[in-house]
N, C-alpha and C positions, 0 to 999 in steps of 0.2 A: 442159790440152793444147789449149787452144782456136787454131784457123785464123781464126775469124769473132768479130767483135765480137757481144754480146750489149745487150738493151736494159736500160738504167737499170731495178731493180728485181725482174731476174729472177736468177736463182742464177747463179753465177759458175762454168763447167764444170770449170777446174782443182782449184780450193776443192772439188768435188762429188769429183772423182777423189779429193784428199788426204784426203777424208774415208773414202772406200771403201778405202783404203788401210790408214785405221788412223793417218792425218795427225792434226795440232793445228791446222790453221792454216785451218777451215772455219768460218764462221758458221749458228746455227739455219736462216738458208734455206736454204744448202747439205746440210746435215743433214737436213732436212726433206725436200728434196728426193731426197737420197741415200736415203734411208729410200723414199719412193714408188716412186722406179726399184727399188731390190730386192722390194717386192711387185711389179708389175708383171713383172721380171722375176730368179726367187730365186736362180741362178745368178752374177747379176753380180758381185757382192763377189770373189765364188770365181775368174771370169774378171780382175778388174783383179787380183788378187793373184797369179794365174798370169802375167798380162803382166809384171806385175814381173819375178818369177821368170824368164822367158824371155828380157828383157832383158840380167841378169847371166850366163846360161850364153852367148848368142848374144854378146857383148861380150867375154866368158872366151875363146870357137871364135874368133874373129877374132884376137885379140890372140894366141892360139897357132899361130895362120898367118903372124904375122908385121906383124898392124895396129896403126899407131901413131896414126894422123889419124883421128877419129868427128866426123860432120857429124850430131849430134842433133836432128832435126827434129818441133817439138812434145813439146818436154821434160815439162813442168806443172811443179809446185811441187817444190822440192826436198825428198826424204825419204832413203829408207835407200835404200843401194847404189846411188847414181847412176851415171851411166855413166863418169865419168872416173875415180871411187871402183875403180870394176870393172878401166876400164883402166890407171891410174894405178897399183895393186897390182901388176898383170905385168909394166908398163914403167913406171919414174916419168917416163921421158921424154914421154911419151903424148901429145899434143896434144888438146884437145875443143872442138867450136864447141854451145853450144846457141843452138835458135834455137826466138821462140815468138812470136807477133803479141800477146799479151795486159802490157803491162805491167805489172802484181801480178808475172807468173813470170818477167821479165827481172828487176825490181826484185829481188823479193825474190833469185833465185838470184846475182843480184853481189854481195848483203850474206852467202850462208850458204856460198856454193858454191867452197872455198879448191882452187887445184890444186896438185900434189906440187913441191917446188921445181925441179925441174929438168926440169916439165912447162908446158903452157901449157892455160888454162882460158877461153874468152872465151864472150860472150853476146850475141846478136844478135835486136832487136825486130824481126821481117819475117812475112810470113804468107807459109806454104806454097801460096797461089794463083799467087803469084809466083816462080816458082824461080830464075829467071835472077837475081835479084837477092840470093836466098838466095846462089847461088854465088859470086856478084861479089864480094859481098860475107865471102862465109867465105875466099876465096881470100887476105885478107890474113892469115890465119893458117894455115891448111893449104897444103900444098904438093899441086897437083893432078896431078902429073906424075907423082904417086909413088903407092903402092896405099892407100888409106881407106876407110873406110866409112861410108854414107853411111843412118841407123836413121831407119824413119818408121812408130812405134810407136803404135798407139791412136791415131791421128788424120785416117788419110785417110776417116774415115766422116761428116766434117764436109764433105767436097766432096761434092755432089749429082751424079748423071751428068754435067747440063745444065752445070757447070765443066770439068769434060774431066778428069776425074782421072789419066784412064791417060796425057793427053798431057804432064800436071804431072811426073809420075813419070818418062816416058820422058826428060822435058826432064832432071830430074836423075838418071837412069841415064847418059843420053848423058853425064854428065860424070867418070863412071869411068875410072880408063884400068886399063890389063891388071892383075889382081891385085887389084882391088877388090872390096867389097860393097855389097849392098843389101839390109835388114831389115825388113819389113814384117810387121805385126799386125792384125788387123782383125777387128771382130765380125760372124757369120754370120748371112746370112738362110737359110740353109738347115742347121742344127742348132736345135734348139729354136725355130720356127718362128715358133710364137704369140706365145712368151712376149718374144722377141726384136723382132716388131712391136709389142708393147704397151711393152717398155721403151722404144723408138724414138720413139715418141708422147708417152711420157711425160716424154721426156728433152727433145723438143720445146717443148712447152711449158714444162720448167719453165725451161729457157735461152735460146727463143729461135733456138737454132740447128737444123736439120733433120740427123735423124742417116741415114745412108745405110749401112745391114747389105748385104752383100753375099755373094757364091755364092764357094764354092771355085775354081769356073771363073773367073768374076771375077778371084778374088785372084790366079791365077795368070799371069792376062793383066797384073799389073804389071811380072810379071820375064820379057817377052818383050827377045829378046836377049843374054837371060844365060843361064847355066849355073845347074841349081839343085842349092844342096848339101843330099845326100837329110838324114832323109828325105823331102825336099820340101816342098808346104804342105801341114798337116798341123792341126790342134788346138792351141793354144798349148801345153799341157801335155805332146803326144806329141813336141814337137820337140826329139829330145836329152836326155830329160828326165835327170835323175842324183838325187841322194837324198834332196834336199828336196822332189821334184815325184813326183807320187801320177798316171801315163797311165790306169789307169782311169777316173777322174771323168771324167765328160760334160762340158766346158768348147764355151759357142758362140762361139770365136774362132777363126779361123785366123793362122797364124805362117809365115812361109817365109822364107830368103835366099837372094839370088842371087851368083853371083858372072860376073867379068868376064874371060875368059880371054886 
């Protein structure tokens, strides 16, 4: 799900996700790596596996409201239940743009990633620092006039304050019109506090990229201007959760969507 290139030699962050996932498509450094981050911090596995999870039911709530256009932002490697999988199922007409700056997860997802015939599946190499170009660019396949939704799952903890995160986001909120969404997930610097800055650190180094955990207050200042559909931002696992998902466990992520009235 990588935004930021990493340097020659250091683990590859998508490959690290697929791995925590329960993927095939990771190498020893990634695994290696994978393995460190979960001492560091023992929750994580539990967390990426709940973001999945949250992906498919938040994908399931939209496509039952009537959503046929998903702007994927920061996909990673293709596994189970991708997001057009999910929406492609309620509507085969479904349209889906992913988009990811890492080329491994554009490549590979145009060789595994088939849409329903009488939907449209496209892939798009852009980084999420960029939005306006994200959108310029999805606009050849989505239609923006109409309601979509626009999923920015596990990855804005790769922009630093000092990028403008919340102004990235606002940029593509601004491009909802009435009847849309916006899906946000994000790991907490305020649950599991410790264990959460030691995996940050660790994740740091082993990629390269600097990870940015953030506060519930935070997370919620992404959906300024929207409407949030309850019950708000919440733990990934407490959001909706239905019979695969366990709201007890302690998960440090928050999840919320908004929508655009």
């Amino acid at each position: 799900m990588a935004t930021n290139r990493n340097q020659q030699g250091q683990a590859n962050p998508a490959r690290i996700y697929d791995y925590l996932l329960g993927g095939t498509l990771s190498t020893s450094a990634e695994r290696a790596a994978g393995d460190r981050l979960m001492r560091a911090k023992p929750d994580l596995r539990a967390n990426v596996q709940a973001n999945r999870r949250l992906l498919v039911r938040i994908v399931r709530y939209m496509s039952g409201q009537g959503i046929s256009q998903f702007l994927d932002i920061g996909t990673g490697l293709p596994t189970m239940n991708n997001t057009h999988e999910v929406a492609q199922t309620a509507n085969p007409a479904a349209r889906i743009v992913y988009v990811d700056n890492d080329p491994l997860v554009v490549t590979t997802a145009r060789a595994l990633l088939m849409s329903s015939p009488g939907g449209v599946v496209d892939y798009l190499q852009a980084d999420l620092r960029y939005p306006r170009i994200i959108l310029n660019r999805a606009r050849d396949t989505l239609d923006f006039s109409q309601p979509l939704a626009i999923m920015v799952l596990g990855t804005l903890y790769m922009i630093p304050d000092s990028q403008q995160p919340w102004d990235i986001v606002s940029a593509l909120a601004g491009a909802l019109p009435a009847g849309g969404y916006l899906a946000i997930s994000h790991p907490a610097s305020d649950i599991h506090a410790e264990e959460s800055a030691a995996g940050a650190d660790v994740y740091e180094r082993a990629t390269g990229i600097p990870q940015t955990n953030r506060t519930r207050e935070e997370i919620t200042r992404f959906f300024d201007g929207l409407s949030l559909v309850g019950p708000g931002v919440v733990p990934l696992n407490q959001w909706r959760p239905d019979e695969q998902e366990d709201p007890a466990i302690s998960i440090s992520s928050w999840a919320g969507l908004g929508f655009r009235q």
